[in-house]
Backbone as a chain_set.jsonl record, in Angstrom:
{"seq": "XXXXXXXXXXXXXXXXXXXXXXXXXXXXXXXXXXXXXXXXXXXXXXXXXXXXXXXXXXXXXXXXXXXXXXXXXXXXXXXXXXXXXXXXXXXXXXXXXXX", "coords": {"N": [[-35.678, -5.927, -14.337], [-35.655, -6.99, -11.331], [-33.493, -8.508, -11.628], [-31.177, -6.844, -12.004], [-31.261, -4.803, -9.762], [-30.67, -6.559, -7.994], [-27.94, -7.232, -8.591], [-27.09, -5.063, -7.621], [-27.634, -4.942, -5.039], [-25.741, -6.958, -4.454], [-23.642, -6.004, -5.379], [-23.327, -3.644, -3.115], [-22.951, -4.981, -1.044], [-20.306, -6.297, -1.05], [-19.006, -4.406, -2.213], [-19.09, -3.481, 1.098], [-18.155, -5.425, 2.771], [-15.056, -5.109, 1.443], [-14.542, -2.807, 2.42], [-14.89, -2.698, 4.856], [-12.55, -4.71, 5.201], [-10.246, -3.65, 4.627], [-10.464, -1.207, 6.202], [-9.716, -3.07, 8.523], [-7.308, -3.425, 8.039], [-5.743, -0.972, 7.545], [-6.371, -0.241, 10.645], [-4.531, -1.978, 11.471], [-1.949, -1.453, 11.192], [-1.922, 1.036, 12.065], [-2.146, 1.073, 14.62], [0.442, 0.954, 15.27], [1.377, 3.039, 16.105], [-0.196, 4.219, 17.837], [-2.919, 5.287, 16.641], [-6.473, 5.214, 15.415], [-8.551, 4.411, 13.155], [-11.665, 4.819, 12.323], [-14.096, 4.846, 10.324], [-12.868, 4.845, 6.898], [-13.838, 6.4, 4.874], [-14.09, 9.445, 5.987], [-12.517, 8.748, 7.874], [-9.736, 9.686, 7.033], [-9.616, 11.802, 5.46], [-8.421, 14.316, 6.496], [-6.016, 13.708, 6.055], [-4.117, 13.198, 7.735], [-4.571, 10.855, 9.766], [-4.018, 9.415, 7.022], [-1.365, 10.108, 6.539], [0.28, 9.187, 8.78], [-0.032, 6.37, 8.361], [0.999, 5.972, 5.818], [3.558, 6.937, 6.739], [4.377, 4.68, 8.228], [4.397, 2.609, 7.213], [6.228, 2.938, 5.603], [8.388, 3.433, 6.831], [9.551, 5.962, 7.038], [10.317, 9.121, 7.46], [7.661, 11.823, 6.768], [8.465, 15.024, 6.404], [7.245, 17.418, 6.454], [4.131, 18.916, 6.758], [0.451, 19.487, 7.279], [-0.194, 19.702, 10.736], [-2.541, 20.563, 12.104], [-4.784, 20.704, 10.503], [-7.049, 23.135, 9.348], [-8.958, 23.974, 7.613], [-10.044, 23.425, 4.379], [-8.058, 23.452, 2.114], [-5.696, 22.677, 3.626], [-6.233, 20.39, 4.168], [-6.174, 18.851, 1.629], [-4.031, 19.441, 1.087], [-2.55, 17.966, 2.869], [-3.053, 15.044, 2.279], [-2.823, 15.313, -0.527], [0.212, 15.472, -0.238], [1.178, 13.016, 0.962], [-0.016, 11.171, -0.924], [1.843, 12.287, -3.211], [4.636, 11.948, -2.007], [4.656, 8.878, -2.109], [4.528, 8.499, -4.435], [7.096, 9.924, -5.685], [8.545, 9.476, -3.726], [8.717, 6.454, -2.402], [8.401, 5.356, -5.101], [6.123, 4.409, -6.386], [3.343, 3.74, -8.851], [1.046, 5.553, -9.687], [-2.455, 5.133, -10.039], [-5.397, 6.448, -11.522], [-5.444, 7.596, -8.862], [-6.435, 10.615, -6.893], [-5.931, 13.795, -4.867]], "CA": [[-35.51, -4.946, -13.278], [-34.935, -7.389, -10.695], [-32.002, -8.944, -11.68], [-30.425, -5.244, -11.453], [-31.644, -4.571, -8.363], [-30.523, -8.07, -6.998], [-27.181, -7.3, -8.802], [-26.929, -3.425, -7.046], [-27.398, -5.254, -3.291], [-24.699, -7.826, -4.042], [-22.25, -5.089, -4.794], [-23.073, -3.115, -2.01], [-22.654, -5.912, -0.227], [-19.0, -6.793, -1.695], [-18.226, -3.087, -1.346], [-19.043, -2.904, 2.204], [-16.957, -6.463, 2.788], [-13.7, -4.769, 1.351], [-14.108, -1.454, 3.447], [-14.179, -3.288, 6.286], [-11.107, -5.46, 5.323], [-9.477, -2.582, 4.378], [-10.166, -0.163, 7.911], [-9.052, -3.172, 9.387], [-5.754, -3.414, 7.389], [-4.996, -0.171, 8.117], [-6.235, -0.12, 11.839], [-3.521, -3.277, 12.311], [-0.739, -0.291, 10.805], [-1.759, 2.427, 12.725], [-2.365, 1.287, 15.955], [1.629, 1.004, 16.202], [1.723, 4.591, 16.547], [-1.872, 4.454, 18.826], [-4.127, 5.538, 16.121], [-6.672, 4.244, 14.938], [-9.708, 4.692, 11.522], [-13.337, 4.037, 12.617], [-14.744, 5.064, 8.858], [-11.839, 5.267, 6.043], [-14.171, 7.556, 3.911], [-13.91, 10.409, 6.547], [-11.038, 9.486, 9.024], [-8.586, 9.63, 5.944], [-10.449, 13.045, 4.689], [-7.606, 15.356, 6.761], [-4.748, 13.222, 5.539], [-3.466, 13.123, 9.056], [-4.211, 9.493, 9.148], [-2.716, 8.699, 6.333], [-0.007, 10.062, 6.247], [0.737, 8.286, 9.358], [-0.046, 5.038, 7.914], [2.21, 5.963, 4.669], [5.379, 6.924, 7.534], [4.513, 3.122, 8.904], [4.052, 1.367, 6.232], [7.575, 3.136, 4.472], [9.475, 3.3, 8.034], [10.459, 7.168, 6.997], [9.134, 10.465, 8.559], [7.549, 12.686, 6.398], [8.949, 15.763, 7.69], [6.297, 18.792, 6.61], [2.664, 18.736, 6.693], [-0.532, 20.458, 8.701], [-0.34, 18.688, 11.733], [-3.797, 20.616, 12.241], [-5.838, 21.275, 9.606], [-8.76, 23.448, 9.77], [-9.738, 24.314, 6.665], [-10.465, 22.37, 3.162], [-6.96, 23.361, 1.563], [-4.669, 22.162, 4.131], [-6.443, 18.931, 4.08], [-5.627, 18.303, 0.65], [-2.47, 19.326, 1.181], [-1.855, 16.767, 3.316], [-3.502, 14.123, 1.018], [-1.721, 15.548, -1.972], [2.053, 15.482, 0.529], [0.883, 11.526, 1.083], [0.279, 10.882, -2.825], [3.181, 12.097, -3.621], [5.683, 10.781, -1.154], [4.6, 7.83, -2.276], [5.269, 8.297, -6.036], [8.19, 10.518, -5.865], [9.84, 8.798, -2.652], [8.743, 5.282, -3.018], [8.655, 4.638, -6.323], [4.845, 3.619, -6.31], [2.925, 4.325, -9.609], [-0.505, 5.756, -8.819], [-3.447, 5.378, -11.2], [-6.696, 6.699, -10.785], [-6.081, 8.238, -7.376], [-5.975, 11.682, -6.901], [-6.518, 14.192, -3.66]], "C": [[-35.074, -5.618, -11.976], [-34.095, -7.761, -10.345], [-31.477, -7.709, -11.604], [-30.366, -4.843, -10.271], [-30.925, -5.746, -7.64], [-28.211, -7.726, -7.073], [-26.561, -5.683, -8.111], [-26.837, -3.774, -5.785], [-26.052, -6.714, -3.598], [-23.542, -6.976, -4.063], [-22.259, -4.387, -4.026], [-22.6, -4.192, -1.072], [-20.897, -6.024, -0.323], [-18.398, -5.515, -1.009], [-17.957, -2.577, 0.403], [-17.781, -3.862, 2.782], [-15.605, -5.747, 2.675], [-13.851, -3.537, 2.065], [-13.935, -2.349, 4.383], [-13.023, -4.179, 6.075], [-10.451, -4.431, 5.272], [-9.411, -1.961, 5.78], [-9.977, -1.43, 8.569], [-7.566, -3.63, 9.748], [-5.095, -2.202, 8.234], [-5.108, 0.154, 9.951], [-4.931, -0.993, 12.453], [-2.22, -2.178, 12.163], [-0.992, 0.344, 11.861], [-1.647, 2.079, 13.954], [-0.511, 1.069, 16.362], [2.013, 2.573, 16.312], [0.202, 4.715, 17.205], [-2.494, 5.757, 18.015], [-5.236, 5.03, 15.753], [-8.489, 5.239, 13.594], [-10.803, 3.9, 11.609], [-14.326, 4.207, 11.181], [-13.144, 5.623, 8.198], [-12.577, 6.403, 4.936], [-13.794, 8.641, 4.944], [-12.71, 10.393, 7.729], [-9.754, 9.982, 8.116], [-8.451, 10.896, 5.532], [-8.897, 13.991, 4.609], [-6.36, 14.654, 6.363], [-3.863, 13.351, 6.74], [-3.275, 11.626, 9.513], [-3.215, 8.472, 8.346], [-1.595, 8.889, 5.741], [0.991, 9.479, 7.341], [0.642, 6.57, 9.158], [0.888, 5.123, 6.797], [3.91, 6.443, 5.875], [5.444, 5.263, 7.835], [5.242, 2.327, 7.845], [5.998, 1.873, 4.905], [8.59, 3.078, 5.335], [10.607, 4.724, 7.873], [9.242, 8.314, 7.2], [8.422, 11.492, 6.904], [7.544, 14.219, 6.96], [8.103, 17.352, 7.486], [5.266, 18.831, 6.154], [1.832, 19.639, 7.516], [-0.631, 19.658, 9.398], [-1.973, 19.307, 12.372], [-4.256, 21.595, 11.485], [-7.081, 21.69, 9.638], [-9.634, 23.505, 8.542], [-9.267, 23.568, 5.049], [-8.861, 22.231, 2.232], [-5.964, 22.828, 2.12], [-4.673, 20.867, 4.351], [-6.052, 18.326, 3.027], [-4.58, 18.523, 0.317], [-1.985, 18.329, 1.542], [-1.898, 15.775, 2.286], [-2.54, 14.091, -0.125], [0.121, 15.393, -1.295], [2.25, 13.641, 0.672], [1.338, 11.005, -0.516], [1.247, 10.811, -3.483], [4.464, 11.853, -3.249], [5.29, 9.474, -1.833], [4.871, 7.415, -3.888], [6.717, 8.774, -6.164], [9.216, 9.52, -4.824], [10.201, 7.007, -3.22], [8.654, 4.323, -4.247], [6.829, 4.538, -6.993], [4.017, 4.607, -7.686], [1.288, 4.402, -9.265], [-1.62, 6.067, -9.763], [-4.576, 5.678, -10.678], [-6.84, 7.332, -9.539], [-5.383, 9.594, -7.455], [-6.513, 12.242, -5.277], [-8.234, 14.407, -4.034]], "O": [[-34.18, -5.031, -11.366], [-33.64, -7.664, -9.206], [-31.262, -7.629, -10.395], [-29.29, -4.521, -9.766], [-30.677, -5.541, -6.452], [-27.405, -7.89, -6.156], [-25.375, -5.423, -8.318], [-26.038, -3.112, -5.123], [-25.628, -7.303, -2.604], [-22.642, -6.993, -3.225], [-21.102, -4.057, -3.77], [-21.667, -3.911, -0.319], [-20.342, -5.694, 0.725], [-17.734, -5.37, 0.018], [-17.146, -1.78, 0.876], [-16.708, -3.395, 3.163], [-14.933, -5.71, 3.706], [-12.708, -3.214, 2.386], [-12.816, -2.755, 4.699], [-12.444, -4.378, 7.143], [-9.853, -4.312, 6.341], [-8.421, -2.155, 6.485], [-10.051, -1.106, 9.754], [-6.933, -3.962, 10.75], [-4.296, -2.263, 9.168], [-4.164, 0.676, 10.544], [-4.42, -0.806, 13.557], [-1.481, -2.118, 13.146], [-0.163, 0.21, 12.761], [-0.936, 2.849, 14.6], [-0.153, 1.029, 17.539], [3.12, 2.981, 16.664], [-0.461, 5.639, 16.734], [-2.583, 6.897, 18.47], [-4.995, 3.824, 15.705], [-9.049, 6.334, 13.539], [-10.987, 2.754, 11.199], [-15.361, 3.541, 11.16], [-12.425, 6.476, 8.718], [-11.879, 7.159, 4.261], [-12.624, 8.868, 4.636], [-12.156, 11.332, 8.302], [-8.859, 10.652, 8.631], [-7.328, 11.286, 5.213], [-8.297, 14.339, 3.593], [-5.442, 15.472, 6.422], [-2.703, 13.68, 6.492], [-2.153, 11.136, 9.65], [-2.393, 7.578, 8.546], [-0.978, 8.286, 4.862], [2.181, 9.276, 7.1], [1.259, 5.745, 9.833], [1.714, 4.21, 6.805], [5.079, 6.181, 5.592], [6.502, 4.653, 7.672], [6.286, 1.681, 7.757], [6.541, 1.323, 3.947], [9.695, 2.735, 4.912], [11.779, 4.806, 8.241], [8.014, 8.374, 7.141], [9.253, 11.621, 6.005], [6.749, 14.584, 7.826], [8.317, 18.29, 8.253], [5.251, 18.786, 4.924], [2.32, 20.434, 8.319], [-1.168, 18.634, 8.979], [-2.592, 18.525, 13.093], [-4.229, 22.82, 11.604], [-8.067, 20.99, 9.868], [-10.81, 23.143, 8.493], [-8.099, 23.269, 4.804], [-8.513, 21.154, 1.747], [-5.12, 22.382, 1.343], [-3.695, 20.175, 4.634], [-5.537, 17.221, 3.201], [-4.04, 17.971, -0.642], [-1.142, 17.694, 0.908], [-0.97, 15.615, 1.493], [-1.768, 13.221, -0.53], [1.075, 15.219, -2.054], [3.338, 13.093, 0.497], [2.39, 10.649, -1.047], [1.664, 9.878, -4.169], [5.347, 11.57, -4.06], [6.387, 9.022, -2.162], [5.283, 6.358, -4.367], [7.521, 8.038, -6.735], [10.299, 9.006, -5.103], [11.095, 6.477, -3.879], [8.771, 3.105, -4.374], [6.628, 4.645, -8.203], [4.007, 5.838, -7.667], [0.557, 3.558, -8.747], [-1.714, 7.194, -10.249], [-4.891, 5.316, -9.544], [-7.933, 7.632, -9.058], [-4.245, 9.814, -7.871], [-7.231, 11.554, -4.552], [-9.019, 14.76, -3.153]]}, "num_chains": 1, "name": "protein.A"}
């Protein structure tokens, strides 16, 4: 039982390590358009984020989205307009991730 337990706080540990590399991957992207992602579980949520980190990071506009989303469907709109710009436009094959 301890070894489990011992082995359950090293991957939290690990996991927390790569979030923070990660929000501060994408904070180094975004901030050239002065944004920026203080938690990637919930700043990402409205896909407003990242779909400004997917225009950066491809150097092309995505040109129709909710620029303000109120409610639960237009968020995963966005999300889902991200996703797939990025398979359909860029090529990028996408496993495991969905909105």
């Amino acid at each position: 039982m301890v070894a489990a337990e011992r082995e359950l706080a090293e991957d939290a540990q690990w996991k927390k390590i790569q979030q923070n590399t990660f929000t501060r991957w994408v904070n180094e992207h975004l901030k050239t358009v002065n944004k920026h992602c203080g938690n990637i579980e919930t700043d990402l949520a409205d896909g407003l984020r990242l779909l400004a980190l997917v225009e950066v990071l491809s150097g092309k506009r995505i040109p129709r989205y909710n620029k303000r989303p109120m409610i639960i469907s237009q968020r995963i709109e966005n999300v889902t307009i991200a996703l797939r710009f990025l398979e359909n436009d860029e090529g990028i094959k996408l496993v495991n991730i969905g909105k």
